[in-house]
C-alpha positions as CSV (number, residue, x, y, z in Angstrom):
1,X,-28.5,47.3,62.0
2,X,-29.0,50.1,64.4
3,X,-31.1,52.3,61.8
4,X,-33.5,48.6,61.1
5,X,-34.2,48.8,64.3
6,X,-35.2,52.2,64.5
7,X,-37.4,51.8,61.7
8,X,-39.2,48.8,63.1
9,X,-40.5,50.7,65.6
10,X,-41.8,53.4,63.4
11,X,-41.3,57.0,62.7
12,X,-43.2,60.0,63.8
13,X,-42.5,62.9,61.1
14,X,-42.2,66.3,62.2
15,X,-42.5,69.4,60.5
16,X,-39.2,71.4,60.3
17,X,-38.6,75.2,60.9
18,X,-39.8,76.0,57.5
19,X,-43.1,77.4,56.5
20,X,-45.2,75.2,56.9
21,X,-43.2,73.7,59.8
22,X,-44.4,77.3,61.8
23,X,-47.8,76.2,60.7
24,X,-49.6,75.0,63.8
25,X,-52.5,73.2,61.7
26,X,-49.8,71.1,60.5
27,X,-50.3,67.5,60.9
28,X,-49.2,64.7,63.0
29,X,-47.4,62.3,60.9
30,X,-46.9,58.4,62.0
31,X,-45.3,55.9,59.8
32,X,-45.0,52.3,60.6
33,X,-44.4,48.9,59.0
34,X,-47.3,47.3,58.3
35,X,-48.2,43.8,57.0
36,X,-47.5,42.4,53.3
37,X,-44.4,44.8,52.4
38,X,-46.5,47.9,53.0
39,X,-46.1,50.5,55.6
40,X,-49.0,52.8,57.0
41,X,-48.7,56.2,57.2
42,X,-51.5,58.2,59.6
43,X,-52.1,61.8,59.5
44,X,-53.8,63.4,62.2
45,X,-55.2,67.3,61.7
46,X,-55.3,69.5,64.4
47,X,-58.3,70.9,62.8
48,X,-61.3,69.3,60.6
49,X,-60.3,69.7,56.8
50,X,-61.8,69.1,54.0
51,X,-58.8,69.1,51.8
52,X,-55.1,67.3,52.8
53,X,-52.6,68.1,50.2
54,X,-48.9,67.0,50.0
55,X,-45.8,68.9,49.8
56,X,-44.5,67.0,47.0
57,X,-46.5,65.9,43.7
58,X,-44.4,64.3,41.5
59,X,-47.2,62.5,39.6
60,X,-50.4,60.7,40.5
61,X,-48.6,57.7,42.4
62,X,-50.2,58.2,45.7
63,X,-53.6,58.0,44.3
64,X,-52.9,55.0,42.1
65,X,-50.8,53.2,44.9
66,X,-51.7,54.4,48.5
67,X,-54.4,52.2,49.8
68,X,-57.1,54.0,52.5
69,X,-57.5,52.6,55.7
70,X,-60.7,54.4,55.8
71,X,-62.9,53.8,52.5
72,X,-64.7,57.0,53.2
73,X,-61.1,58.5,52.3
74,X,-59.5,58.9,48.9
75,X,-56.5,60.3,47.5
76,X,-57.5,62.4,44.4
77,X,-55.3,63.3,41.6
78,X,-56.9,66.4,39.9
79,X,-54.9,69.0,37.7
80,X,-51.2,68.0,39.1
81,X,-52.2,68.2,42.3
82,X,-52.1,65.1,45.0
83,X,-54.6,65.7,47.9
84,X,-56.4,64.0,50.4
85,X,-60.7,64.2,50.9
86,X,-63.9,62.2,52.2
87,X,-66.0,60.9,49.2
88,X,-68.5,62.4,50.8
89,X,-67.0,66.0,50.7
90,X,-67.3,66.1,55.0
91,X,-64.2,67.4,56.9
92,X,-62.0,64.7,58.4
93,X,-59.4,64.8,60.8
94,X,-57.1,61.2,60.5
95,X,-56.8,59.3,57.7
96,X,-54.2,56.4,57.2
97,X,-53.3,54.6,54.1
98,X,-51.2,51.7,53.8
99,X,-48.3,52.5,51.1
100,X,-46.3,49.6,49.2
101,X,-42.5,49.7,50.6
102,X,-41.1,49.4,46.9
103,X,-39.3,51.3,44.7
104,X,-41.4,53.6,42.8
105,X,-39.5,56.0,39.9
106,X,-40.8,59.2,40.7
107,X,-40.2,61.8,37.9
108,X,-37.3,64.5,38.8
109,X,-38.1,63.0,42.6
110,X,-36.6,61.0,45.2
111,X,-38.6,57.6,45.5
112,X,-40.6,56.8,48.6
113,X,-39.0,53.6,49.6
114,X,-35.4,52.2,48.1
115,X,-35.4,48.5,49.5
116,X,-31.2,47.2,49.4
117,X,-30.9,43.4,49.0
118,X,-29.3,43.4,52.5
119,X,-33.0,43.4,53.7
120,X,-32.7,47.3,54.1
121,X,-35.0,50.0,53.2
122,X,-34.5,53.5,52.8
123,X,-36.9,55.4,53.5
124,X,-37.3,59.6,51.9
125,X,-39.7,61.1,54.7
126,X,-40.1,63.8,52.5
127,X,-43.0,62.3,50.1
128,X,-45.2,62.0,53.2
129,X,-45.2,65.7,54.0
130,X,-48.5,66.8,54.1
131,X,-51.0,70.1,55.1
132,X,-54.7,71.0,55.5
133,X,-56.2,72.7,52.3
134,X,-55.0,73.5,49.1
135,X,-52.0,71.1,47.1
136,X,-49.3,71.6,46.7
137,X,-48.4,72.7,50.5
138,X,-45.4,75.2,50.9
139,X,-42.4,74.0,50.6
140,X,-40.8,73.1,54.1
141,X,-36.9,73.9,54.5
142,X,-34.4,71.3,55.5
């Protein structure tokens, strides 16, 4: 009950002490329920990029089921790699995208969200990791 509560009030990821967690450019990470069964996840750059990419790329998932806040934004799926960009190719600094809260299989991955029939939901903070540039971001330690 304790942890529901917790959640309902949101989460603010952090980076760890790994690599990229020494990273200042790192980015601010909020993720809140939203409305529907989704939950939205911001990102806010401490710099203008014009590239986000994510930590962990398990498939195309995010671009096929992560829905931008922003249309201007997109999550592209090119070559294996998972990243964020403007349509437009112009450097950004937030985006936010509003990410079903079901169970996903991910290949050789932990899924995003594992909803229990209790009306629980865990939740594996690690598929929202995310840096500025190039996918896939380093790997950040535990």
């Amino acid at each position: 009950m304790l942890a529901a509560l917790v959640f309902a009030a949101g989460v603010a990821l952090a980076p760890s002490d790994g690599a990229a967690g020494d990273d200042a450019s790192a980015p601010r990470i909020r993720l809140a329920p939203g409305e529907g069964g989704f939950w939205r996840v911001e990102y806010e750059l401490a710099s203008p990029a014009t590239r986000m990419g994510f930590v962990r790329i398990p498939n195309d998932w995010r671009a096929r089921h992560w829905k931008p806040a922003d249309e201007a934004l997109e999550i592209a799926h090119v070559d294996g790699e998972s990243f964020v960009r403007r349509k437009d190719g112009a450097a950004f600094r937030r985006a936010a995208f509003d990410v079903p809260a079901r169970y996903r299989h991910l290949p050789k991955d932990y899924a995003p969200f594992s909803p229990f029939s209790d009306g629980g939901l865990l939740i594996h903070t690690g598929q929202f990791h995310a840096c500025p540039g190039a996918a896939p971001c380093p790997e950040i330690d535990s």
